[in-house]
N, CA and C of each residue as an Amber inpcrd file, in Angstrom:
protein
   333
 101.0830000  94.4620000  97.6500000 100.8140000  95.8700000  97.7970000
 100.4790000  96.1390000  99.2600000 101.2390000  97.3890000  99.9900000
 100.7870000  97.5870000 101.4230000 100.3530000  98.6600000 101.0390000
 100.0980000  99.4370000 100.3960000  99.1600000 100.9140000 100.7450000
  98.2230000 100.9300000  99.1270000  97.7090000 101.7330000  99.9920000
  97.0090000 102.5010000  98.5990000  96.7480000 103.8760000  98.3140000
  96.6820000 104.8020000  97.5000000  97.0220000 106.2480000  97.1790000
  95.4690000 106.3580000  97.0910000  94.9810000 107.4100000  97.9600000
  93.9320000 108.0590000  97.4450000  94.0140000 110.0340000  97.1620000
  93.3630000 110.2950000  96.3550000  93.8780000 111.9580000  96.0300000
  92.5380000 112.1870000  95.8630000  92.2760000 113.3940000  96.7020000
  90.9180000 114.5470000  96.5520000  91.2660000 115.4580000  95.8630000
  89.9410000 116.2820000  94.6610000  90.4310000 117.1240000  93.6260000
  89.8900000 118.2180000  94.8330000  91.0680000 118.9130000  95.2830000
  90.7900000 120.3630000  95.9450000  90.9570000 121.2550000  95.1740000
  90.9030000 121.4110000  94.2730000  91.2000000 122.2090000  93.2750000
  90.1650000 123.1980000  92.5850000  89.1950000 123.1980000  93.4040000
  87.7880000 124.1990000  93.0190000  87.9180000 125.1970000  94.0310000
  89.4560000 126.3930000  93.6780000  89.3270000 126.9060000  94.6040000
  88.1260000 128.5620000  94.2390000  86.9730000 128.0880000  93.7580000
  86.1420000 129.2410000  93.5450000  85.0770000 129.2400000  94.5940000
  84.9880000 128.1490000  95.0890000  84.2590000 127.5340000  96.4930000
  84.7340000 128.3480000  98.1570000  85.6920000 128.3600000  97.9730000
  86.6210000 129.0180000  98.9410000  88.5380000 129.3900000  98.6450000
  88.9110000 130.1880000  99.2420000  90.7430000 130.3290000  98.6510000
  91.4270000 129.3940000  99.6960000  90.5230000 129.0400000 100.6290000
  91.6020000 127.9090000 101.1860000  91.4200000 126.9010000 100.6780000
  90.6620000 126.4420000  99.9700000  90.1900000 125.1850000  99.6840000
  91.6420000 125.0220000  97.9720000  92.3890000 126.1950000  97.4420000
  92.8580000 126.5160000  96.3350000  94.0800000 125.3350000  96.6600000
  94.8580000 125.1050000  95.6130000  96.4550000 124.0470000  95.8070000
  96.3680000 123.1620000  95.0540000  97.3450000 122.4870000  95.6900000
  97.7630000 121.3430000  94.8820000  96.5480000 119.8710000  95.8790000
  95.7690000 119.2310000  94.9760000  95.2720000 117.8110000  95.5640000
  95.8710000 117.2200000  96.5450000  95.0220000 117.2500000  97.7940000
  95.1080000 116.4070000  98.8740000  95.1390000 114.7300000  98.6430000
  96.1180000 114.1910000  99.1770000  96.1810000 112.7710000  98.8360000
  96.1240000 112.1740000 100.6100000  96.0090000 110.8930000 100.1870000
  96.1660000 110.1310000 101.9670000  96.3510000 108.9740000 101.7800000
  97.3310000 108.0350000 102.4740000  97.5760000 106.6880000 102.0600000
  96.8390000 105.8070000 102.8790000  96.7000000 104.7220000 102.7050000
  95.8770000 103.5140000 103.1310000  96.3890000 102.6940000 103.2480000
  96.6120000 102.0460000 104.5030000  97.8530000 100.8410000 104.5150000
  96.9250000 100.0110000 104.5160000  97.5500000  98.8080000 103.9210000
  96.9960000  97.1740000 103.4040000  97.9520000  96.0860000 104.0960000
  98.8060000  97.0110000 104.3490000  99.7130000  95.7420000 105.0740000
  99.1000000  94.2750000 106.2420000  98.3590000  94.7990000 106.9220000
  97.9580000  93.9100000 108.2200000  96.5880000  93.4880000 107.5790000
  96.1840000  93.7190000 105.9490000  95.0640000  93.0140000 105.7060000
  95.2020000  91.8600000 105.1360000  94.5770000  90.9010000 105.3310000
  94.2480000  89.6220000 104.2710000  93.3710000  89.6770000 103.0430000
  93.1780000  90.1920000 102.0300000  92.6510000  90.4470000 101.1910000
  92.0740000  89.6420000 100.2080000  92.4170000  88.5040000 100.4320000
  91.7060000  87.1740000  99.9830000  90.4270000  86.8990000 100.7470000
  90.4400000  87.6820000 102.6250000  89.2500000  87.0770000 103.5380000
  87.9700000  88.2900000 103.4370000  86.8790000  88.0210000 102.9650000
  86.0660000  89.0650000 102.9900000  85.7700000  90.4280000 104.0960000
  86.2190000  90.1760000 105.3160000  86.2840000  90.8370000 106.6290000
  87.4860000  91.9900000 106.3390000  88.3220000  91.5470000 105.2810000
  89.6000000  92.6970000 105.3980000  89.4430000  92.9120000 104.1280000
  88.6160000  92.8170000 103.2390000  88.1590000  93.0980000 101.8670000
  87.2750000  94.3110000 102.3880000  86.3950000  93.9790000 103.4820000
  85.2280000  95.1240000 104.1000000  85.9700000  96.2840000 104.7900000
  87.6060000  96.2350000 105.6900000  87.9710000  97.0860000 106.1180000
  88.8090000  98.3320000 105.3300000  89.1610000  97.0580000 104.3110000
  89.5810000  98.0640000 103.3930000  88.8610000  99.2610000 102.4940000
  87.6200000  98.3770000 102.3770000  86.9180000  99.4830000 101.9430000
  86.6760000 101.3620000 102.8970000  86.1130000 100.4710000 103.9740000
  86.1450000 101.2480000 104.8300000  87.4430000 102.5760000 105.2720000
  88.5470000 102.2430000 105.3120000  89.5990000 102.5490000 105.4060000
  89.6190000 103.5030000 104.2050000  89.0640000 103.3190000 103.3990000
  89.3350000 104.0660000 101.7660000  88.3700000 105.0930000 101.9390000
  87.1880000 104.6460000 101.9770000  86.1380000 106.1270000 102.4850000
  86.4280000 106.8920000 103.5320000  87.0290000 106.1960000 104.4260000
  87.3680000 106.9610000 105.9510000  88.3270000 108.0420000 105.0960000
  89.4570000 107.7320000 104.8430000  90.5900000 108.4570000 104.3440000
  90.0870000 109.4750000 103.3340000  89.2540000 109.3340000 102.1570000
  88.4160000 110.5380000 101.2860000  87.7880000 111.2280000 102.1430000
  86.8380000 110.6930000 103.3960000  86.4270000 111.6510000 104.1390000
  87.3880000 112.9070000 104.6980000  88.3480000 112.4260000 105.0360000
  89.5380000 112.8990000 105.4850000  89.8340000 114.0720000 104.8890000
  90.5310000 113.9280000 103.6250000  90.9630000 114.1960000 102.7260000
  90.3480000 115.7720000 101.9490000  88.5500000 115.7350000 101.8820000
  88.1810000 116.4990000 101.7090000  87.1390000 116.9700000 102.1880000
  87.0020000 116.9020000 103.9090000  86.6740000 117.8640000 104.4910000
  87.3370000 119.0690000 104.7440000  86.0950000 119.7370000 104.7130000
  86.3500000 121.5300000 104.8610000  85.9620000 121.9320000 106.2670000
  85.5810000 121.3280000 106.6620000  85.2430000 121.6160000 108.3770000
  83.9420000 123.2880000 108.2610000  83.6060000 122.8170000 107.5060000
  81.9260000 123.9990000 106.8680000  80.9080000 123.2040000 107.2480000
  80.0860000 123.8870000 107.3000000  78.3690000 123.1100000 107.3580000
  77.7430000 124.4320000 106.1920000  78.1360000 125.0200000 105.5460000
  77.5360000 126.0350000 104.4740000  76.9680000 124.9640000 102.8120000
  76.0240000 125.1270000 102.3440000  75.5490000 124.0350000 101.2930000
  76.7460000 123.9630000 100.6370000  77.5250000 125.2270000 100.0620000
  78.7070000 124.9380000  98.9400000  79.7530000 123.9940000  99.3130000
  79.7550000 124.2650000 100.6580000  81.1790000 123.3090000 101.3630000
  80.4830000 122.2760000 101.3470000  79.1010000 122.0130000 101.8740000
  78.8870000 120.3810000 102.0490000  78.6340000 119.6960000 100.5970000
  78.6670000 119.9540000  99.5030000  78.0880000 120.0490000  98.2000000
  79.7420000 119.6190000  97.3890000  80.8230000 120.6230000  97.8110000
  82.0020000 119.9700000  97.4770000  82.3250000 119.1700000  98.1390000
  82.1770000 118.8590000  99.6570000  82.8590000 117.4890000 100.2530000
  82.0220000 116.4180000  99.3780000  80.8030000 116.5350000  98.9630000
  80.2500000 115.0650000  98.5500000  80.5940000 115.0560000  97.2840000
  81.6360000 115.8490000  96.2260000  81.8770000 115.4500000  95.1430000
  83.1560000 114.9030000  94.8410000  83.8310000 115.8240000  96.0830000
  85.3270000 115.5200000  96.3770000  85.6990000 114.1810000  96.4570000
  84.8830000 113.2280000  97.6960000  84.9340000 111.9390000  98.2350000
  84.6710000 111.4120000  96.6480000  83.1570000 111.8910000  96.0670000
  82.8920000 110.6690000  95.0780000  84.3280000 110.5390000  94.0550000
  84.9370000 111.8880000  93.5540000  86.1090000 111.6470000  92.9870000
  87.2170000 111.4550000  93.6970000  87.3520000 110.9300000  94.7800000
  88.3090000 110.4990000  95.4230000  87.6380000 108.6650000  95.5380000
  87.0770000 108.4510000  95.9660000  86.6270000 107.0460000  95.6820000
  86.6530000 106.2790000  94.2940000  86.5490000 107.0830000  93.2380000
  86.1660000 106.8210000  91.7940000  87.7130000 106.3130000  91.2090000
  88.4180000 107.4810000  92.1810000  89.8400000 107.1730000  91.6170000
  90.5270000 105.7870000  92.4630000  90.3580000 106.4140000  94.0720000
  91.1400000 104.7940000  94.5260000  90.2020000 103.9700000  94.6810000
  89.0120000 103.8180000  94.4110000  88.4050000 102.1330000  94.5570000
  88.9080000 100.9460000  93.3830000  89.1920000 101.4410000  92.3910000
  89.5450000 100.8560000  91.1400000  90.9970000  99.9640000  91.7940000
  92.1230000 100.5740000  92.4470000  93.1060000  99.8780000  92.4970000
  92.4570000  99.0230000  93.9680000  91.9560000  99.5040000  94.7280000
  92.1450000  98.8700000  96.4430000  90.9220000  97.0810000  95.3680000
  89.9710000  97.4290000  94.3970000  89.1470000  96.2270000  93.6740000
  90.7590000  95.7550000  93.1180000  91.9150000  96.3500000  92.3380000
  92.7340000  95.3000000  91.8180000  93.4040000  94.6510000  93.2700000
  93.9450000  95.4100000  94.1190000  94.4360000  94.3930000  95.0800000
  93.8280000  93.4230000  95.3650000  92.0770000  93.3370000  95.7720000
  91.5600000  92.2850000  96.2670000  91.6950000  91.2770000  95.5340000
  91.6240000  91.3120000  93.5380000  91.6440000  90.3680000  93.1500000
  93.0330000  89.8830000  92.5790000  94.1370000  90.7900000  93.1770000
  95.2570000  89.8540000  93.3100000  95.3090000  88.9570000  94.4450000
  94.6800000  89.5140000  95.6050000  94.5690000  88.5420000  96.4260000
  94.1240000  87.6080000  96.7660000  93.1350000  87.3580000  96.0190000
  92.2530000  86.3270000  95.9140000  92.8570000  85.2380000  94.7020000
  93.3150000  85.8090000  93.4920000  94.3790000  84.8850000  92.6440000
  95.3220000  84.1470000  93.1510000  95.7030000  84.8620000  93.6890000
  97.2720000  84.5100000  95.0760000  96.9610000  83.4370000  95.9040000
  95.8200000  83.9850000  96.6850000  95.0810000  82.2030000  97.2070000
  94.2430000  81.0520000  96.2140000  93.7900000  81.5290000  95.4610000
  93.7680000  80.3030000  94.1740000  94.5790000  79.4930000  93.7020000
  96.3240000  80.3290000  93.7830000  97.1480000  79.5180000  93.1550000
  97.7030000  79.0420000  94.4570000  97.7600000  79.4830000  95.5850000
  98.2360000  78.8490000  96.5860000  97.3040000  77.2690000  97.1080000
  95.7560000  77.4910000  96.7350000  95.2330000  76.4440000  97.4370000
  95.4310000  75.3450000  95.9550000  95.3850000  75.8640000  95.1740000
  96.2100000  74.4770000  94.1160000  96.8280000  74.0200000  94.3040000
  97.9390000  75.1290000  94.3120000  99.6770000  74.2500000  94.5970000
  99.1540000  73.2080000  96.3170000  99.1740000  73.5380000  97.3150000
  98.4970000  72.7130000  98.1070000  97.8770000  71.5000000  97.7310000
  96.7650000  71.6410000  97.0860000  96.0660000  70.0780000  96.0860000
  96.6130000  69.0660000  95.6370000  97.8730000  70.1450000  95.1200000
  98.5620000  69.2440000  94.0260000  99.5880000  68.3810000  95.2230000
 100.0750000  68.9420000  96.2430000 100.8960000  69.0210000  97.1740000
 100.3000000  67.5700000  97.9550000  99.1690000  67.6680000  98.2550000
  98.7160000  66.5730000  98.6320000  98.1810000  65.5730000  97.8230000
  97.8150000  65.8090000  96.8500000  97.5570000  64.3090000  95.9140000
  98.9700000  63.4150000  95.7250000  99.8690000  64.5380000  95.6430000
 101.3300000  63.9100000  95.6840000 101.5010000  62.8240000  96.7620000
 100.8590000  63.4650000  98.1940000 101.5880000  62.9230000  98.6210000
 100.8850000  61.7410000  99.0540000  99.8420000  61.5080000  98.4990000
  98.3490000  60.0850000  98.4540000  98.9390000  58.7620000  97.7040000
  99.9320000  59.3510000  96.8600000 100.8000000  58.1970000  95.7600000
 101.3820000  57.6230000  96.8120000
């Protein structure tokens, strides 16, 4: 997997009429991460909140606007943290079966 989909519910347009439409989404590339190494397990995270931040700011400082950006993110996190947690633990499977096959690779070659 190189990206990941995150979508903000903008869709409370009673808050404001610009805020009205179709859900803001933003992708997250995974490509240049290692996701098996905890350091790109941490950027990814990062990368995922950065992008919800993104996503559903209103560029307000009024309580209602700051009140929907912090519900927006939480349902924008709620939705993509679930897959960016399955990538990590494909990636981490992926190096499980890789440092086996390796094991096995070298006991072989101890005969």
């Amino acid at each position: 997997m190189s990206t990941l989909s995150i979508t903000g519910s903008l869709l409370l347009s009673l808050l404001s009429p610009a805020m009205a439409g179709e859900p803001a989404s933003a992708t997250v590339e995974t490509h240049d991460l290692d996701l098996a190494v905890p350091e790109d397990q941490t950027r990814l995270e990062t990368r995922v909140r950065s992008a919800a931040r993104r996503i559903c700011a209103t560029n307000s400082r009024s309580i209602a606007d700051l009140q929907f950006e912090r519900e927006c993110i939480a349902n924008a996190l709620s939705g993509a943290m679930p897959a960016a947690e399955r990538a990590i633990a494909e990636a981490q499977a992926g190096q499980r079966v890789r440092s086996a096959a390796r094991a096995r690779g070298a006991r072989s070659a101890i005969r």
